[in-house]
N, C-alpha and C positions, 0 to 999 in steps of 0.2 A: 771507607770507600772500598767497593769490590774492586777486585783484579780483573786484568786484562786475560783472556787464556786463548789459545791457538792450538791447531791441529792443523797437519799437513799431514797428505796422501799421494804418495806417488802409484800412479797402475799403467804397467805397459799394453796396448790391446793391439793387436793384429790386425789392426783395418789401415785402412786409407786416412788421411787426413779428412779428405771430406767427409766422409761416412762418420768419422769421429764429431764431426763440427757439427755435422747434420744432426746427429744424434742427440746431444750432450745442447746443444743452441735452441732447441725446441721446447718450449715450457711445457708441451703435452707429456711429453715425455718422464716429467720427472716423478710421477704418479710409478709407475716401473719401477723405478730405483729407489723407492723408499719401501719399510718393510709394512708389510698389511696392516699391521696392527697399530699403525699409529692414523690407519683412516684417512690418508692424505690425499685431498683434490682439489683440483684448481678451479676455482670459483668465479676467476676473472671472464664475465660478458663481451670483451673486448679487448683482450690479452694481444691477437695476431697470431700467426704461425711462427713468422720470422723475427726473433731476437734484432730489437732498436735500442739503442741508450735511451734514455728516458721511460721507456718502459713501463709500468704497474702491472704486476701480478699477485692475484690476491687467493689466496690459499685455507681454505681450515684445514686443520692437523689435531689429531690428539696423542699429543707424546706423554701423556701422566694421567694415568689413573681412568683414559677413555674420556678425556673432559677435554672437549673441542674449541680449540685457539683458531681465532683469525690471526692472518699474518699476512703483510700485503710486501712484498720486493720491488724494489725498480734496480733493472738496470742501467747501471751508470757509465759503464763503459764496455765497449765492443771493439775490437777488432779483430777483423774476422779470419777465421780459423789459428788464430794465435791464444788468445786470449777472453773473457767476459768479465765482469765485477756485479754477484749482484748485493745490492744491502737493503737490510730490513727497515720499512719508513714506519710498520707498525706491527706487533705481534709481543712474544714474550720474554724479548732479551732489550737490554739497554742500548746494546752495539750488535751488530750483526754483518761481519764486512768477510765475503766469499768469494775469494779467485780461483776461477778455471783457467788454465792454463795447458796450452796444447801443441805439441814437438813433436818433428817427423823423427824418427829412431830406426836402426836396423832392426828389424820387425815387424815395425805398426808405429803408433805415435805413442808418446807418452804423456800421459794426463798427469796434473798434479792440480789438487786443488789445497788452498791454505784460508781457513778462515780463521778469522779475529772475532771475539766475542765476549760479551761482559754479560751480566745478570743482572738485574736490578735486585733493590733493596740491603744493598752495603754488605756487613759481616754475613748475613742470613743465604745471601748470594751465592758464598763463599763456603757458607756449610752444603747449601741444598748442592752445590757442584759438586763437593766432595762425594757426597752423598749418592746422585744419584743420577746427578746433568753429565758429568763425566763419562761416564756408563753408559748411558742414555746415546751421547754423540759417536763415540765408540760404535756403538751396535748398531747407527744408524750406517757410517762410511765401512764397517765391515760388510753388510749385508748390501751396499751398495759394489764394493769390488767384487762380491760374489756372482753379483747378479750381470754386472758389464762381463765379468771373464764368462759366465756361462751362455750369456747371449751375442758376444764376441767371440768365439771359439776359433 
C-alpha cells in the first residue's frame, strides 16, 4: 500500500482579508497560479463565479510529459473568508484533500494551504513520488508563492 504524503505552505500577502478571499475563492482564478507549462484550464460549463460546497470543478492539467489529465474537484466545505476544502472526485491521485486557509495578520492575512495525498498503484506510487511527484508538487506551490507575492506586492 502507498503512503499518505502532505505538504503545507504558509505565505503572508499584504491585502485585505477580502481581496484574499476574493482572490484565492474563485476557480477562475487558479489558471494564474499554476505554472504554464502544465497547460492548466478549467473546463467546468457550469462551475459559477462564487465558491459553494458541493461544488464540481473540472480541470485538464498536464503535469508529465504534456499528457493531459482530467481532474474534476468539489468543494466540500466553505466558510467564508476563513477557510475552503477542495478534494479530488476524479483525476490522477487516489486521495487528493486541500485546505486553504485564511488569517487576518499584521500585514495582510496569512494563507496556509496543507494537502493530503496518495498515488495510486501501491510500491510503484511510492517510487514515481520519489521520483518525480515530489518535485513536481514542489515546483508547482513554489511557483504559486511566487506569483501571489509578485501580484500582491
Amino acid at each position: 500500500m502507498s503512503k499518505v504524503y502532505s505538504i503545507k505552505t504558509t505565505q503572508l500577502i499584504p491585502v485585505s482579508l477580502q481581496t484574499a478571499w476574493d482572490f484565492f475563492s474563485s476557480p477562475d482564478n487558479l489558471q494564474e497560479i499554476t505554472p504554464n507549462d502544465m497547460n492548466f484550464r478549467t473546463i467546468s460549463k457550469h462551475h459559477g463565479n462564487k465558491m459553494y460546497p458541493g461544488q464540481l470543478i473540472e480541470y485538464k492539467v498536464s503535469p508529465v510529459l504534456g499528457i493531459p489529465l482530467y481532474w474534476m474537484t468539489e468543494i466540500t466545505h466553505v466558510e467564508d473568508k476563513n477557510y475552503f476544502v477542495d478534494e479530488q472526485r476524479f483525476g490522477p491521485y487516489s486521495l487528493w484533500h486541500h485546505q486553504h486557509h485564511f488569517k487576518v495578520v499584521d500585514g495582510g492575512v496569512e494563507m496556509t494551504d496543507i494537502v493530503h495525498y496518495k498515488l495510486p498503484f501501491w510500491f510503484l506510487g511510492d517510487i514515481a513520488h520519489a521520483l518525480f511527484v515530489k518535485r513536481q508538487l514542489k515546483k508547482i506551490f513554489d511557483y504559486r508563492y511566487k506569483t501571489v507575492a509578485e501580484k500582491f506586492k
